[in-house]
C-alpha positions in Angstrom: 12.7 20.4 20.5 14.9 22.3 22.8 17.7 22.6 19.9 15.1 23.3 17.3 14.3 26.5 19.6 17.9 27.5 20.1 18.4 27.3 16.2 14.9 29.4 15.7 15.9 32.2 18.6 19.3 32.1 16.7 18.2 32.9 13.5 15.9 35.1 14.7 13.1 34.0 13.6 10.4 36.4 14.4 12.6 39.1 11.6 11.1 37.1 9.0 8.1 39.7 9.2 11.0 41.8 7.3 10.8 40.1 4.0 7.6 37.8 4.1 5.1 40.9 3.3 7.1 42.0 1.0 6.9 38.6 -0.8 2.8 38.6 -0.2 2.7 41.9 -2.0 4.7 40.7 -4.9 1.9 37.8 -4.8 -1.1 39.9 -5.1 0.4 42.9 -6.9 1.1 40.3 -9.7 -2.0 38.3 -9.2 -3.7 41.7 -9.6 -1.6 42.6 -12.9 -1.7 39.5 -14.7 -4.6 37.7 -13.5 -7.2 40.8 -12.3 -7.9 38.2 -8.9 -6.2 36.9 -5.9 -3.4 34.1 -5.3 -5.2 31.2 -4.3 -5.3 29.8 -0.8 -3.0 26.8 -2.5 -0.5 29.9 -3.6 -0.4 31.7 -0.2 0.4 28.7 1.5 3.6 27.7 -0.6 4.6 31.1 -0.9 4.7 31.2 2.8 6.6 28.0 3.3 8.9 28.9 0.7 9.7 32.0 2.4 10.0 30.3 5.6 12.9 28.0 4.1 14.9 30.2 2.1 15.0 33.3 5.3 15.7 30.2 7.4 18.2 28.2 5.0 20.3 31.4 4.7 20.5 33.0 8.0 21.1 29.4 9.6 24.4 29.2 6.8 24.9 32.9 7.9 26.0 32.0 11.5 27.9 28.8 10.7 29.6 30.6 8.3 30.2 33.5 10.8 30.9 31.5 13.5 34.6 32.0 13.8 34.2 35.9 13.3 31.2 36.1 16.3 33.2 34.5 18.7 36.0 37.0 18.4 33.1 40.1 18.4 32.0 41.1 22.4 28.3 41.6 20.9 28.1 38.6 18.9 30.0 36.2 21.3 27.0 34.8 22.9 25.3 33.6 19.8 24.5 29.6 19.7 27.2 28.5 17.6 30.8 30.4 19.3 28.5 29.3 22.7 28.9 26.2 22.2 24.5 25.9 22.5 24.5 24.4 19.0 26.8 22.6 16.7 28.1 23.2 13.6 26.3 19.7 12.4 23.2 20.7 13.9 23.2 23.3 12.2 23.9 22.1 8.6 20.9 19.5 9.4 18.7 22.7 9.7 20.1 24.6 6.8 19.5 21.1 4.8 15.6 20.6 5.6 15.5 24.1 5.4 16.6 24.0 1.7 14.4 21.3 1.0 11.3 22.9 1.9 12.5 25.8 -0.3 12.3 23.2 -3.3 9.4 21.5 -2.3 7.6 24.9 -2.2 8.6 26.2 -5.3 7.3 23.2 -7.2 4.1 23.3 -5.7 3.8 26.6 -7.0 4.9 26.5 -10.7 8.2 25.6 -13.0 9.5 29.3 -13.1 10.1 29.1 -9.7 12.0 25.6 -9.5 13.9 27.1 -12.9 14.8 30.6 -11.1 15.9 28.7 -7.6 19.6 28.3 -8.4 19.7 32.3 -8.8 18.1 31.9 -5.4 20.2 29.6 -3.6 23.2 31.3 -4.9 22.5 34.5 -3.1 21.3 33.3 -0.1 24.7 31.6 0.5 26.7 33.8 -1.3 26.1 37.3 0.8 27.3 36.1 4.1 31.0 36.1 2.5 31.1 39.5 1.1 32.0 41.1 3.9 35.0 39.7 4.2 36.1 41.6 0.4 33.8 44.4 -0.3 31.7 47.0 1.6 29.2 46.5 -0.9 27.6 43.8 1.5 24.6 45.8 2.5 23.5 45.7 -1.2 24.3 42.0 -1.6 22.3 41.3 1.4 19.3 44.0 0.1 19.3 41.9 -3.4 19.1 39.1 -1.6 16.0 39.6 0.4 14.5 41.6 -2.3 14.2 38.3 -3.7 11.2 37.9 -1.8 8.7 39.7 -4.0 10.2 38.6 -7.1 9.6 35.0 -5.7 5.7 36.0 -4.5 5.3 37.6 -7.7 6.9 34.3 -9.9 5.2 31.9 -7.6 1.7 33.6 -7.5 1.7 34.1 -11.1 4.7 31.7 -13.0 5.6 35.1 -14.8 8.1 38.2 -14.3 6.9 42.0 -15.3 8.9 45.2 -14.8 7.0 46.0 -12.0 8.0 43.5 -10.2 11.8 44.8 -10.5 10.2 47.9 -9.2 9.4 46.3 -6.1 12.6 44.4 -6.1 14.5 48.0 -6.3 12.3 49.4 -3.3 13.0 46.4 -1.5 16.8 46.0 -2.1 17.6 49.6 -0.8 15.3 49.5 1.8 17.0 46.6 3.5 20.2 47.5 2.8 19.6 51.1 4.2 18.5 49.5 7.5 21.7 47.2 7.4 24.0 50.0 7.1 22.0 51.2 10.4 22.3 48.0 12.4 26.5 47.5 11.1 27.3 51.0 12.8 27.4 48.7 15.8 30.3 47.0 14.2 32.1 49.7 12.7 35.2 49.7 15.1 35.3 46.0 15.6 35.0 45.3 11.4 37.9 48.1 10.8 40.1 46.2 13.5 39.1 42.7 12.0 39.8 43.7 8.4 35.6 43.0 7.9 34.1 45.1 5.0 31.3 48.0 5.5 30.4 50.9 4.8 30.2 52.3 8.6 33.9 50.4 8.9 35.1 52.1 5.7 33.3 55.3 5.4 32.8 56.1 9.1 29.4 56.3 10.8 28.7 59.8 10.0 28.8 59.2 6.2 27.3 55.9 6.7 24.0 57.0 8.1 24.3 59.6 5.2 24.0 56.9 2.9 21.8 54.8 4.5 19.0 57.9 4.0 20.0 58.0 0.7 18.9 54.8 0.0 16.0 55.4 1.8 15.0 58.0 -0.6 15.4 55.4 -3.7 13.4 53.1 -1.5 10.8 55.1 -1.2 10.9 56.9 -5.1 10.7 52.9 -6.0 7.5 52.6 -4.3 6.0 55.8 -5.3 6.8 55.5 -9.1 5.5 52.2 -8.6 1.7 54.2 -8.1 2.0 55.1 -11.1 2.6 52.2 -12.9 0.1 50.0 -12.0 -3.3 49.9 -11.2 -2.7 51.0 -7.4 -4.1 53.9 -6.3 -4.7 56.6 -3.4 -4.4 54.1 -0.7 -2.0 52.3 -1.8 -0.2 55.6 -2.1 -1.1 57.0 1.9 1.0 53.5 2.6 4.0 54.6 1.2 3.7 58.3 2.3 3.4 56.3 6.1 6.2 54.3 5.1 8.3 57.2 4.4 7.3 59.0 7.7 8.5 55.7 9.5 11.9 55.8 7.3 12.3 59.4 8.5 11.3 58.6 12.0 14.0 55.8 12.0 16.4 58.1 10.9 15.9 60.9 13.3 16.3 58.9 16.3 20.2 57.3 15.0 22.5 59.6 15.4 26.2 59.6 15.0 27.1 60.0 18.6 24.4 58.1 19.5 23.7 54.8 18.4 21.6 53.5 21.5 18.3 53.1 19.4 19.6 51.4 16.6 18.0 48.1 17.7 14.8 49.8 18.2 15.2 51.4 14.6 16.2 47.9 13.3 13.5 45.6 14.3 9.9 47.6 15.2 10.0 50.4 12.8 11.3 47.9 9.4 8.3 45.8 10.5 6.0 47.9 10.9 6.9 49.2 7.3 6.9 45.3 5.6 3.5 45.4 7.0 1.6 48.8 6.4 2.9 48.3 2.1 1.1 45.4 2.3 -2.0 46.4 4.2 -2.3 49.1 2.4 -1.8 47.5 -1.0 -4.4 44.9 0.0 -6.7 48.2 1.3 -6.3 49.5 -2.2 -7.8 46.4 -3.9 -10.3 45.9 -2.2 -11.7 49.1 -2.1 
């Protein structure tokens, strides 16, 4: 039990509030599309767990795979694995019953989702080695998690509709936005280590630039999404709030001073996971 809680603190367990509304939104904006109801208590469930496995599957591989490059970082150092507070075999245990809740999930939930899990798996193992070639990694990572809706949508409703790449889009360049935030950090340690970002390869000025960029397409995504389904004013006043807490994030990160960045990384992206899908929820059932 002791390890268990070593392996959840170093994951970080509580960040799955990032992606999981994100996948309950994809659940009940499909549900809503396809069906006119809501996922079943069965659905919510398995959607959960499945969430639970893959977030946990790929940030367990994350740090093993990492492991050589956080011991060598002052700020990453301390983590489980370069401590010496977790093995490596520990930790592929983890990743493995991890994964297998993943499967189990999905085919509780429907044969689209067992078909679309090798896309799945790929990415979640895949994006913790691009930046070692390409400062692209912030959109490989933001793909990755905007899995998440795709899968709530897929496993809520055992279809795909453009919509639901809608939300995928808002979801990809949200999260890699953020991630661009959260590697300024880094950006003198990746440059000296030959690691791949943009903070390491653009600078942090221009970094921060494009990480508001991709804020606005995050938040276009969602708004154009308004008007594509049957979502209306409240569901819009939730991505106006969203915005004002993407703007807020930015405001308080700036170049020469990068001593909020945690508090832009963790409080405000959950806070903005959870009012899209409050307010979604708000504008069905009103």
């Amino acid at each position: 039990m002791k390890k268990l809680k070593i392996i959840l603190e170093m994951i970080k367990f509580e960040h799955t509030v990032f992606a999981l509304p994100f996948a309950f939104l994809g659940a009940v904006l499909g549900n809503l599309m396809v069906e006119g109801s809501w996922p079943t208590i069965s659905e919510w469930i398995w959607i959960t767990l499945a969430m639970v496995g893959a977030r946990s599957a790929a940030m367990t591989l994350n740090r093993v795979i990492d492991s050589n490059i956080d011991k060598k970082n002052p700020r990453t150092a301390d983590r489980a694995i370069p401590a010496g507070l977790i093995t490596t075999s520990q930790s592929i245990l983890f990743i493995t019953a991890s994964f297998l809740l993943l499967f189990i999930s999905a085919y509780q939930l429907n044969m689209l989702s067992v078909y679309l899990l090798p896309i799945a798996v790929f990415f979640l193992t895949f994006y913790s080695y691009t930046k070692r070639f390409t400062w692209l990694c912030h959109i490989f990572l933001g793909v990755t998690i905007a899995i998440a809706p795709l899968g709530g949508w897929v496993g809520a409703t055992g279809t795909l509709h453009s919509e639901a790449f809608l939300l995928f889009l808002a979801v990809a360049f949200w999260i890699a936005g953020f991630d661009i935030i959260y590697a300024t950090q880094d950006a003198d340690y990746d440059q000296q280590a030959g690691l791949y970002s943009i903070p390491s390869r653009f600078g942090v000025k221009k970094a921060l630039y494009l990480a508001r960029c991709f804020h606005v397409i995050s938040f276009i995504s969602l708004l154009t999404l308004h008007f594509l389904s049957p979502l209306s004013v409240v569901y819009l006043a939730g991505v106006l709030l969203a915005g004002i807490i993407m703007a807020y994030e930015h405001s308080i990160v700036k170049p020469d001073d990068l001593s909020k960045v945690k508090v832009a990384f963790f409080p405000m992206n959950g806070i903005v996971s959870m009012v899209m899908l409050l307010f979604t929820i708000g504008d069905i059932l009103l």
